[in-house]
N, C-alpha and C positions, 0 to 999 in steps of 0.2 A: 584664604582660598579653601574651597570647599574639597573634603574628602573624597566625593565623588563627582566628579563634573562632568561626568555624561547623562547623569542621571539630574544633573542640576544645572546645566547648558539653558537651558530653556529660560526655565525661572530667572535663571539671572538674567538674559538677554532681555526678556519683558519687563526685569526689572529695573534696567539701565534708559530702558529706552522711555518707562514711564516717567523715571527719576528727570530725564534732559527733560520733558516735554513740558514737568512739573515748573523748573527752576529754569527754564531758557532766560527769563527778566533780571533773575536773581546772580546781586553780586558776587556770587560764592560761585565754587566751581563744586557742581554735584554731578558731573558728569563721569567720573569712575568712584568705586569703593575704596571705602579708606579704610586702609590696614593698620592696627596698632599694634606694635611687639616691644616688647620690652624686659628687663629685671628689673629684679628686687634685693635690694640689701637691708640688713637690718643694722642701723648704725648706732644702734643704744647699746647697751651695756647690757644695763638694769633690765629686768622685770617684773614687773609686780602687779598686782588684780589691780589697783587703785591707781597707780602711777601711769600717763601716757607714753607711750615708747614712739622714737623715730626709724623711719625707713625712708631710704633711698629708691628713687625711681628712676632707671633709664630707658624711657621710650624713645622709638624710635615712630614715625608718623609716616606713612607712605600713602599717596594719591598720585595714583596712572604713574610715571616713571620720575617722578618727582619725592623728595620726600624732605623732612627736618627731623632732627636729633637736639632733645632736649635731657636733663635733669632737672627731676622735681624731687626735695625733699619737705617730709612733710608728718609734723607728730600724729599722734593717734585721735588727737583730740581737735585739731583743727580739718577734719577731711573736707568738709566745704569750702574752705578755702583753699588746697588743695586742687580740688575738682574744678572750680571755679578757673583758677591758671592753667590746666592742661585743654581747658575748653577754649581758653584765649587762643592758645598755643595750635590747637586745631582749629580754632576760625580761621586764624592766619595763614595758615597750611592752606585753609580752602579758599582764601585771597590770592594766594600764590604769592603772600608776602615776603613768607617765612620761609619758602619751600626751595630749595635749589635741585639742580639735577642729581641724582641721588649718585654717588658715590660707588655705593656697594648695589649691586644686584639682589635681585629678588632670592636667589636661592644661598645670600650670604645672607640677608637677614634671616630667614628661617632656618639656616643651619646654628648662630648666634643661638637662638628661642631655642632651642635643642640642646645645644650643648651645655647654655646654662641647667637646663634644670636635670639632664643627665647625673646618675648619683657618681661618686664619688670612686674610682675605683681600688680597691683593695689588694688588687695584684701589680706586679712588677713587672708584668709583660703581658700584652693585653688585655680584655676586661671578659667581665662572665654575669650571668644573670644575676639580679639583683633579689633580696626581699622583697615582697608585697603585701605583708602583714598589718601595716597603715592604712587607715581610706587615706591618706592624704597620700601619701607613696602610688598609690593605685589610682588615683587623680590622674598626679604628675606623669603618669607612666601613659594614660594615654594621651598626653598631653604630647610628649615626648613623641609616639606613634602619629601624632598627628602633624607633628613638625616633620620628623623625617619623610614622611608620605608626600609632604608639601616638595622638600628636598628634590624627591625621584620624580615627583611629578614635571618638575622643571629640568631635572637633570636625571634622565634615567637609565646612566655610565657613573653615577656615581656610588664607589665604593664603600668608603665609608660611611655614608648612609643606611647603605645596605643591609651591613654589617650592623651598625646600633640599631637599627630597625629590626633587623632579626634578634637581637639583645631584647630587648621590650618584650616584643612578644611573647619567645621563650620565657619573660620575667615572669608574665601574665598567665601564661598555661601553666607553666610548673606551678606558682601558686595556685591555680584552680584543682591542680590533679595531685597533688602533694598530699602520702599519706596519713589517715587522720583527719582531711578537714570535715569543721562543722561549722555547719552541717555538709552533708556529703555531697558531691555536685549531680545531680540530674543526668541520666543519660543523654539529652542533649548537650548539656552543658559539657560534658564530658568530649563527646562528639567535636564540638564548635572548639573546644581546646587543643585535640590534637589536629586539627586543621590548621590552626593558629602553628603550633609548632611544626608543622609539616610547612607550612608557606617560610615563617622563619626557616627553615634546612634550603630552601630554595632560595631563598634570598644569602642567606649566611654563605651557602654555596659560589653562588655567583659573585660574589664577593672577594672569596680567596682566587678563585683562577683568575680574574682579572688583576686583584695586587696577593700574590704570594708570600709574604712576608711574614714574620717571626709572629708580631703580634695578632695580624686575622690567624693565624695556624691556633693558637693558643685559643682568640677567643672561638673561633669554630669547635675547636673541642670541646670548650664548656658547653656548647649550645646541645650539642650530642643528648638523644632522650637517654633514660636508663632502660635496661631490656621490659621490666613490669611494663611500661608506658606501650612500649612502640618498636619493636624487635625489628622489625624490615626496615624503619628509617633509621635505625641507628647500625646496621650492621651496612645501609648504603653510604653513612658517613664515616663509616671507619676504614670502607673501601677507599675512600677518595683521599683518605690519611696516609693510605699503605700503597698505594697508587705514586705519591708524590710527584703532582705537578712540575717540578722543579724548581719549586719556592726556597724557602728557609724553611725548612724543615730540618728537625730536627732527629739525629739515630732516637732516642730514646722515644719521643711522639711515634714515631715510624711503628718503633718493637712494641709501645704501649699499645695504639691502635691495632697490631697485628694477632698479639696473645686475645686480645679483647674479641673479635673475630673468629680464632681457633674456637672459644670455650661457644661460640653461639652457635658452633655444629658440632657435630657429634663422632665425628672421624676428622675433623681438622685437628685436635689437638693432640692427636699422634703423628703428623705431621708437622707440627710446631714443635713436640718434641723431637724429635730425629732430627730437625733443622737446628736446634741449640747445642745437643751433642757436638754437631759439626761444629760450630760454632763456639764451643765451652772456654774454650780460653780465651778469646776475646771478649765476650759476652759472659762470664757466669751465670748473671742474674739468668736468663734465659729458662733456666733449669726449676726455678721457683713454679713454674706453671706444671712441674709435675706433684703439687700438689692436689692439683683441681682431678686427678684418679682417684685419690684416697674419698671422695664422696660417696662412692655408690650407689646414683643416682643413674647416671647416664651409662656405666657400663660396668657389665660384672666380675665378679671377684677372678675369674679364668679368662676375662679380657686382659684385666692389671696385672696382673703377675705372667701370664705370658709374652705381654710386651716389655716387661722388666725387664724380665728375665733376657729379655737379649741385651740387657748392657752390663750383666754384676759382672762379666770379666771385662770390661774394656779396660785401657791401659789409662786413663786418665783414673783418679781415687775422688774425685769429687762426684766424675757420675757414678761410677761404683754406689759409691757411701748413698748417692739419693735414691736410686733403683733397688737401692737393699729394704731403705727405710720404708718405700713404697709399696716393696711385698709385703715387709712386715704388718706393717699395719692390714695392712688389704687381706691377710690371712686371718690376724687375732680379732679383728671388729666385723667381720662378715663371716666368717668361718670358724670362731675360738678353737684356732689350730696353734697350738705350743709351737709349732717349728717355726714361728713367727721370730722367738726369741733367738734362735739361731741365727736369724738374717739381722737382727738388731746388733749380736756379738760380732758378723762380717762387716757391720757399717761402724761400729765402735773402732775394729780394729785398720781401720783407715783412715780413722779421726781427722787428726793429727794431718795428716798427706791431703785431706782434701780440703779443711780448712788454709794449708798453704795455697792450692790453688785457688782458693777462691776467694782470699782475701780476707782481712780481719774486720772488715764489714759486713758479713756473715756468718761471723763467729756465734753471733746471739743462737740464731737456728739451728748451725751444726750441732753447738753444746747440747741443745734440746733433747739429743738423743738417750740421752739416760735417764731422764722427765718419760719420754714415752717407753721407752722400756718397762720403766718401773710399774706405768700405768698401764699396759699389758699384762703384768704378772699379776696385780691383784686384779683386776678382771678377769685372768685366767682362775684367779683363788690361789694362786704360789703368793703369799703374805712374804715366808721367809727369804725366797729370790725376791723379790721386790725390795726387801731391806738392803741386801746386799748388792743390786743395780744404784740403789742410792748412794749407798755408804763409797761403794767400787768408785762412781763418779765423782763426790766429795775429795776423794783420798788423790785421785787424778788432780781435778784441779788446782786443790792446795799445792800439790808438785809444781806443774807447770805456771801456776800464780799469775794464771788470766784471771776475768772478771768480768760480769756482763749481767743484761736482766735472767738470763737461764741459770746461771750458776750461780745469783743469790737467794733464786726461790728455791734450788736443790741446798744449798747452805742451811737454808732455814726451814727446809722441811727436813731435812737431817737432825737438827737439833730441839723442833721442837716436837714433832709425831714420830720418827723411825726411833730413835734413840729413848732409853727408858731409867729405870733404877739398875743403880750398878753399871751405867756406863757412861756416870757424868763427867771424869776424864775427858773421851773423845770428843761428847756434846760440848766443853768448854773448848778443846782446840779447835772444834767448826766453829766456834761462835765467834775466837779471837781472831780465825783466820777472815772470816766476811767483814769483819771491824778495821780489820788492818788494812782488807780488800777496797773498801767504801775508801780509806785513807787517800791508797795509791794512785785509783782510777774515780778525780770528784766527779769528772762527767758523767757516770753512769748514776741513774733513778736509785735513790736510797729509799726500798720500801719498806726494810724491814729494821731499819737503826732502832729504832724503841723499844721494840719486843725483843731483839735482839743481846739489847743492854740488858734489859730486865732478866732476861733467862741466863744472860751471863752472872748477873748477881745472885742470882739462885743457885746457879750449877756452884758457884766459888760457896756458897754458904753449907751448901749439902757437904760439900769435899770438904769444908773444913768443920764437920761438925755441930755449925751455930741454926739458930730458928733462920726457917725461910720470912724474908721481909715480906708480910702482905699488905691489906689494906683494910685490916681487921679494924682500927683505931679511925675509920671516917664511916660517916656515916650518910644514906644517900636520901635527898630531898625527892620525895616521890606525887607525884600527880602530874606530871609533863605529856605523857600520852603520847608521846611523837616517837615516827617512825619513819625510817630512812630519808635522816636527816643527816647531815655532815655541816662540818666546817664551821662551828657558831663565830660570831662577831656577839662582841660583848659591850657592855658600857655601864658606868655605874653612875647611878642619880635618887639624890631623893633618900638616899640609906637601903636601895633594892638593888639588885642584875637583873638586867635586861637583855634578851639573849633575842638574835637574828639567827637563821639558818641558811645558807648556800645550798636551798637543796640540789640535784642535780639536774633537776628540769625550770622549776616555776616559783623557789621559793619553800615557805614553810611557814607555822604561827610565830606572830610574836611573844615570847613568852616574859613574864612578868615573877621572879623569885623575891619573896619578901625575908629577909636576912636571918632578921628576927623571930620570926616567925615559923620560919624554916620551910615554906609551903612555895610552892609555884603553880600559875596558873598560866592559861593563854590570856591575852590582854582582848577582851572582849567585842571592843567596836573595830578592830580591825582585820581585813580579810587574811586568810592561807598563802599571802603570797609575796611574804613580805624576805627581803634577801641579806637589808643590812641595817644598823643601828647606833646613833652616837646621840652624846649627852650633853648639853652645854646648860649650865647655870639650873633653873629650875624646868629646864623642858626637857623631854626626850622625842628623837627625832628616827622613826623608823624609813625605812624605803623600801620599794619593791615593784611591781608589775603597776602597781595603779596609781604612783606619784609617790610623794613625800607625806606622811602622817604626825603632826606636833602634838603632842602629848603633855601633859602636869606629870608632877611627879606620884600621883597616886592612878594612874591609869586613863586619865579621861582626855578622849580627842577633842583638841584645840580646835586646829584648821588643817584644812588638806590642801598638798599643792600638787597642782596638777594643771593640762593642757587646757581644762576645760575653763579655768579661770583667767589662761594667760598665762600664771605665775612658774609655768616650768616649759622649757622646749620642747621636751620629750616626756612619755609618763614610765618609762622604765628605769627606774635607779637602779644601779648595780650595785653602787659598794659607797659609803656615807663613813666622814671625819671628821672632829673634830677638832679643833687648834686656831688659836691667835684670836678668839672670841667670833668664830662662824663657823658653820658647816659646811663643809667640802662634800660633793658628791661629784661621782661619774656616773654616763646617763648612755642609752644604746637603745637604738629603735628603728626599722626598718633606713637603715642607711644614715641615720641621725648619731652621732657619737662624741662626746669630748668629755670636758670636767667642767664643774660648775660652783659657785659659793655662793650660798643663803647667810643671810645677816640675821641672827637673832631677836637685832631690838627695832628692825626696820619690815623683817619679812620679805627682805629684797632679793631677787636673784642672781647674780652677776655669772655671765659667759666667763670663762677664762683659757678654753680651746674648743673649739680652733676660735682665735681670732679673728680671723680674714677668711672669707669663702675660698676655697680649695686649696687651704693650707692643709699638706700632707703628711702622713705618718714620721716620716724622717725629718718636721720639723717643730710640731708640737706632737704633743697625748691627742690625738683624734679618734681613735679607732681603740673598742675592745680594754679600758682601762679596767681592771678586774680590783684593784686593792690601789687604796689611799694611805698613805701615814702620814704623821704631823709628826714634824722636827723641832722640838721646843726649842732645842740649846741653840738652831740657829736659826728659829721663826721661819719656818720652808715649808714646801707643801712636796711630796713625793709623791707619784703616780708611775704604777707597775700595769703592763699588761701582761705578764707572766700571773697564772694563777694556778695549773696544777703541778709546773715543773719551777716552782718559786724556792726552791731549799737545792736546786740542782746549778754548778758551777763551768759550766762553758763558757769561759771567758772573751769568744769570739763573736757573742750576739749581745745585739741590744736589749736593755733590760726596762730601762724606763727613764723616768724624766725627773731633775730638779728642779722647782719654779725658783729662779733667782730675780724676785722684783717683778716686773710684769713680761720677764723672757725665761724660757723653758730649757733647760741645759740637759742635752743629751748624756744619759750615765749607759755604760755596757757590764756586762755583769761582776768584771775584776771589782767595780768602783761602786758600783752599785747595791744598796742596803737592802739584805732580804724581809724583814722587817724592823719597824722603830716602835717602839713603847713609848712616853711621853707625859710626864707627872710635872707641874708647876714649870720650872726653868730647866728642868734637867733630862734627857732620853738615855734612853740604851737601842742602840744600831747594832744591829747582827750583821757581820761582813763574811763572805767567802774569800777572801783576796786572792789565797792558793789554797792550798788542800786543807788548811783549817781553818775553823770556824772561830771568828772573831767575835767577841761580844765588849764594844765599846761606848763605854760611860764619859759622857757630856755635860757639860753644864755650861751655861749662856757664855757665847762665843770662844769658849774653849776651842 
């Protein structure tokens, strides 16, 4: 069915009526258009440039209110024969052999066609714009719009149409207006995009007031522009947020959409604030929006602090302590007025009272206050009070024996910049007290354990007299050239290290160490953008943004695996292992994601998730697998989507997957290995079980 059929009324009419006049003799029935819809599945396994793969086809065939459902499966290599049966298949159709009265309605077959090719979605409660970084995503997507259109055309009360139809779009404009791209879109194109999203608000709109429900609330929210984009449409969909229908909606949607709204005028959010006041004991959070004062952007430093200033006496201590913290700042970074520090000692000394009311889920923030205190006093040029807000806070929380991301960066800026010669006593008791801190509370981010230890072996060696340990005795292999790089993945082949980078955007070179030699280079034929690296036998196998790279073991590119040949789903590898004699990789690309295995002696590449189309997170690795390890001692394959909080122990989320056999065994973090080494028959697995760190040594079926 045509996209626009007023505009195409005609044409087709002329061209129905040529079509009878042509075929009145003829045994076939050509007297309506024949519609083909269908999927695709991919039922092979295997991939490979050289090898044919099979796929499943489920069309469905519709002529005038008639129609036949068939599958055809059919290898890569026989498409003629193929084509040849689904031609049968619609001759018969046009016999009215094959064809019974169809079943399902016209606007269920095109809702089917839609929802298969709909991506996959990643939330737990409704769905939200997708990637469009793919042409083939970008295809699909208006493929997608083309089906739901068909949808409303036939049914235009229907909601969830609506709804994913405003999903696409959204898909579509945000990728065209999305910071960065290149090239940059045209003023037109620019134009035509926010149209696109403005018709999406209208559609996505209509949608929730007719079904109000949990999930259109959620996904209407995603659809929401950011203020850069489109300030009037989105301050009129955060109206219809705060308005509440009398859906499912949600308090928190409600106050999200409402603060959002405050900050987009310029005397609303003194009014949002005086509403949370009222509100402070049911609500705390509420009070975080007096941060958006401390900018000095939208109003001045005698605005801030005279509206503070009407709350430092109220009887509650938690808005006290936030109206204090908000003079202070608002004096010392606009005004470097000292009496700044006086309102930081008024908020200090309510600590303690306002972190009770507000809960030990805002302990992070309140502790802050001696972080910015301190960072006050050397902007003021007081160096010596600056020691002393540190030290003062230090001495506080080793008392009270909290812990949190605020009080491990004041632990460790205490011991390793405030503190100097002659006061390596105290600098060891902050060091032992963060060590012991990290013990009690695993849940909290361990940023600073290494430098930590380190400086504790030093302060113990200065105290007792003996040489500080350096690293005087290595010496460092120079010509690497790289910069802001993290993370390396390593692998050994050949008698060299071969080193990958996690950078934080795209990658990084791959670098090439000759042992012997003592020199590294970058590995030459391959691009900057390479993420991770394993070794099996005499090959080495890089990955990154542009597929899979096979290597010899003196540097020279084999073959490349990538979309272009067939040989890979996706050309984004994330993270590559080896074990059991193949390479393991996980792969992410515009809504494409699972794990994968390459055969060595074959070049072959085997799926291994998702197995089945829209199998979901909660049942294999599908989504965001960031690290691989291989389990020698019991032949396994581990896959983590944890990657920057992977050494951190909350034992109430899921952490990643064991493949047992060709089925994927959910682990949560209690059970689950942070990482595994892996030498001949034997590993070493790092566990967190509870507050310490286990390091268990294996050997086959131990």
């Amino acid at each position: 069915m045509p996209l626009n059929i007023e505009g195409e009324a005609k044409v087709l009419g002329d061209f129905r009526e040529a079509a009878r006049r042509l075929t009145a003799d003829s045994p076939y029935d050509y007297g309506d258009l024949i519609e083909i819809l269908g999927a695709m599945e991919d039922v092979s396994k295997e991939h490979a440039a050289d090898k044919p793969w099979r796929v499943k086809l489920d069309l469905t065939v519709r002529l005038g209110k008639r129609s036949a459902r068939f599958d055809v499966v059919c290898g890569s290599d026989d498409l003629d024969k193929a084509a040849d049966r689904i031609v049968r298949q619609i001759d018969a159709v046009r016999r009215r052999q094959a064809a019974v009265e169809s079943a399902e309605s016209e606007v269920l077959l095109w809702r089917r066609h839609a929802l298969y090719l709909m991506p996959r979605s990643v939330y737990s409660v409704g769905r939200g714009p997708h990637d469009c970084y793919g042409r083939r995503v970008r295809l699909d997507t208006f493929e997608m719009i083309r089906a739901w259109e068909n949808v409303l055309l036939l049914d235009a009360d229907d909601a969830e149409a609506k709804m994913d139809l405003a999903v696409c779009l959204v898909s579509l404009s945000r990728h065209t207006l999305r910071p960065g791209a290149k090239p940059p879109p045209t003023p037109s194109e620019g134009r035509a995009a926010r149209s696109q999203w403005l018709r999406a608000a209208r559609l996505a709109e209509s949608a929730l007031r007719a079904q109000p429900t949990r999930d259109n609330t959620e996904t209407f929210r995603r659809c929401i522009p950011p203020q850069r984009l489109m300030p009037e449409l989105r301050i009129e969909m955060l109206k219809l947020l705060v308005a509440n229908p009398g859906g499912e909606f949600e308090q928190a949607q409600v106050d999200r959409a409402r603060r959002s709204l405050a900050l987009a005028s310029r005397d609303g959010i003194f009014s949002e604030l005086e509403r949370a006041v009222k509100n402070v004991r049911r609500h705390p959070k509420g009070l975080r929006l007096a941060r958006q004062l401390m900018g000095g952007e939208k109003y001045s430093p005698e605005e801030v602090v005279k509206f503070a200033g009407r709350f430092t006496d109220h009887p509650n201590p938690l808005v006290r302590f936030v109206f204090e913290c908000v003079i202070a700042d608002t004096l010392w970074r606009w005004r470097r007025d000292p009496t700044a520090l006086a309102h930081y000692d008024r908020a200090i000394a309510v600590q303690e009272d306002a972190l009770a009311a507000a809960g030990s889920s805002h302990a992070g923030r309140i502790d802050d206050v001696y972080r910015h205190r301190l960072v006050a006093c050397e902007f003021l040029g007081r160096k010596k009070e600056a020691k002393e807000s540190a030290l003062a806070g230090a001495r506080h929380f080793m008392k009270v024996r909290r812990f949190n991301w605020s009080i491990s960066w004041l632990y460790f800026h205490c011991a390793t910049k405030v503190l100097g010669p002659g006061e390596e006593t105290l600098a060891l008791e902050i060091c032992q007290a963060y060590l012991d801190a990290v013990k009690r509370h695993p849940n909290v981010q361990d940023n600073y354990g290494p430098r930590m230890l380190e400086k504790r072996e030093q302060l113990k060696a200065r105290i007792a007299g003996r040489p500080v340990p350096t690293f005087d005795d290595l010496r460092l292999i120079r010509g690497t050239a790289t910069t802001e790089l993290k993370s390396p993945r390593m692998a050994v082949g050949g008698g060299k290290l071969w080193l990958a980078w996690q950078h934080w955007q795209s990658g990084g070179p791959a670098l090439m160490v000759d042992l012997e030699k003592e020199s590294a280079s970058p590995v030459p034929e391959l691009p900057k953008t390479i993420r991770s690296v394993a070794a099996a036998g005499k090959w080495v196998y890089f990955g990154g943004r542009g597929g899979i790279y096979k290597l010899n073991t003196e540097g020279k590119l084999i073959k490349h695996f990538s979309t272009a040949d067939g040989s890979l789903p996706v050309n984004h590898v994330v993270d590559l292992c080896s074990g059991g004699g193949k390479i393991y990789f996980s792969f992410r690309d515009s809504g494409s994601y699972g794990v994968a295995a390459l055969d060595p002696a074959t070049d072959v590449v085997s799926v291994l998730a998702p197995s089945r189309r829209g199998d979901k997170l909660a049942d294999e690795p599908v989504y965001n697998v960031y690290r691989l390890w291989w389990d020698a001692a019991y032949r396994r394959l581990y896959a983590s989507y944890y990657i920057r909080f992977a050494i951190t122990s909350d034992r109430t989320h899921q952490f990643g997957w064991i493949q047992e056999g060709k089925k994927w065994l959910k682990l949560y973090n209690r059970d689950a290995p942070r990482m595994i080494v892996s030498q001949g028959a034997e590993a070493v697995m790092v566990m967190i079980p509870n507050e310490e760190t286990e390091f268990r040594f294996l050997k086959t079926r131990q």
